[in-house]
N, C-alpha and C positions, 0 to 999 in steps of 0.2 A: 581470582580472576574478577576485572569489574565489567560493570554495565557498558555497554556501547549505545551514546544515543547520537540520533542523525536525523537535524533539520529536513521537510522535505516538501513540495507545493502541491497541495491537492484540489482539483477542478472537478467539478460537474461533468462528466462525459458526455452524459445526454444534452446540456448545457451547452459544451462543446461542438456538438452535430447540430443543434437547433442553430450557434450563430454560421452553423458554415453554411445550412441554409437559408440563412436570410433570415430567418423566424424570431431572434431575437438578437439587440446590441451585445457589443464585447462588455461592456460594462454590466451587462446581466449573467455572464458565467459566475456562479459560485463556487466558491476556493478561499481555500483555508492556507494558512502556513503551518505546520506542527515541528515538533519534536515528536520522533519517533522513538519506542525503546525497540532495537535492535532483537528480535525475538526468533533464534534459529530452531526452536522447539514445537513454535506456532505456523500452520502452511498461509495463512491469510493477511493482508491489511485487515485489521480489526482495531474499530474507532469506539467509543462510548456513543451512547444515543443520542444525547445532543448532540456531539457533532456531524451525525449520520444526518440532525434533522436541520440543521445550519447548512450542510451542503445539497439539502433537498433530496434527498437518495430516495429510490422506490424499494420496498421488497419486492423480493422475488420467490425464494423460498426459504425452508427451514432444511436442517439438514441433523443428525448430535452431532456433539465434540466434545472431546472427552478432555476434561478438566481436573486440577488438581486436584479437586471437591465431587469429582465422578463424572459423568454422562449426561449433558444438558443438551437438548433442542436449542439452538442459535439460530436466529436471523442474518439470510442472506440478503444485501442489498445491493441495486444497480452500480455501475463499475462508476470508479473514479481516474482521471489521471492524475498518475504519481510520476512527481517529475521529483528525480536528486543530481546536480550537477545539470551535465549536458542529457543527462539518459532520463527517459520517459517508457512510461509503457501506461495500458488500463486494466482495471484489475477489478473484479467481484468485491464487496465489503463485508465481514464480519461483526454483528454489534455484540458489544460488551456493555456492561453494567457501567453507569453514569460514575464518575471519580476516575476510572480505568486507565489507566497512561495509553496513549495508541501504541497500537503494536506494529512494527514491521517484520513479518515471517517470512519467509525461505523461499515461496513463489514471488517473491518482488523480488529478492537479489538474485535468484537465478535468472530470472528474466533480466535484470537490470547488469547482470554479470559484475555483481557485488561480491566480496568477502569481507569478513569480520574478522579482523586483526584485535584478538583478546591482548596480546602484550602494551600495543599501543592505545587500545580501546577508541578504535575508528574502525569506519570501513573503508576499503580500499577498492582501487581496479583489480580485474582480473591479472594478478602477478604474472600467469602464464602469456600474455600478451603485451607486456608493459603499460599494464592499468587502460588498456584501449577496452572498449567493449566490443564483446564480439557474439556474434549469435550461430551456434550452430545449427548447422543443416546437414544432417550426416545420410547421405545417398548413396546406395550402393549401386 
């Protein structure tokens, strides 16, 4: 089975809310473009430290996560939007150690109503809706 990686555009959230107030130009959101590796093992966006500090992210807290190498304390940082295609959503940051490929994990394509098609090695729309995205809201 190979790797799935996927282009994707990352903004400043807080960035984002400061220009919807007024507080600062468009030209001051920070945003990145990445390659993603497609990481359905990982639950987080998880960037290397540079680029947490390129797109200006705040901590927030620490949490473990358990790695192939054991149980480490990681840093939480303030959310980012991640836009792939038409679909966006914001999402908390996990830091990994500098060199690290970013990671895209499993609470971005569920929110994004992604799948990861290993035989073609892309991700796809939600098949069950004909690649539409859709969000559910399941009410009784």
């Amino acid at each position: 089975m190979g790797r799935i990686y996927q282009k994707a555009e990352l903004q400043n959230t807080m960035d984002i809310l400061d220009h919807k107030n007024g507080r600062i130009p468009s030209e001051n959101i920070r945003k990145l473009e990445l390659e993603f590796l497609v990481d359905t093992g990982a639950a987080m966006i998880c960037l290397p430290a540079d680029l947490i500090q390129t797109l200006g992210l705040q901590p927030l807290y620490s949490r473990p996560a358990i790695t192939a190498n054991g149980t480490v304390q990681s840093k939480i940082f303030s959310p980012i939007q991640l836009k792939i295609w038409d679909r966006e959503c914001n999402l908390e940051v996990m830091e990994l150690p500098i060199g690290t490929p970013p990671l895209l994990g499993y609470l971005a394509l569920e929110t994004l109503d992604l799948y990861p098609n290993p035989q073609k090695q892309i991700l796809e729309g939600n098949p069950k809706y004909n690649g539409q995205m859709m969000i559910y809201l399941l009410v009784a």
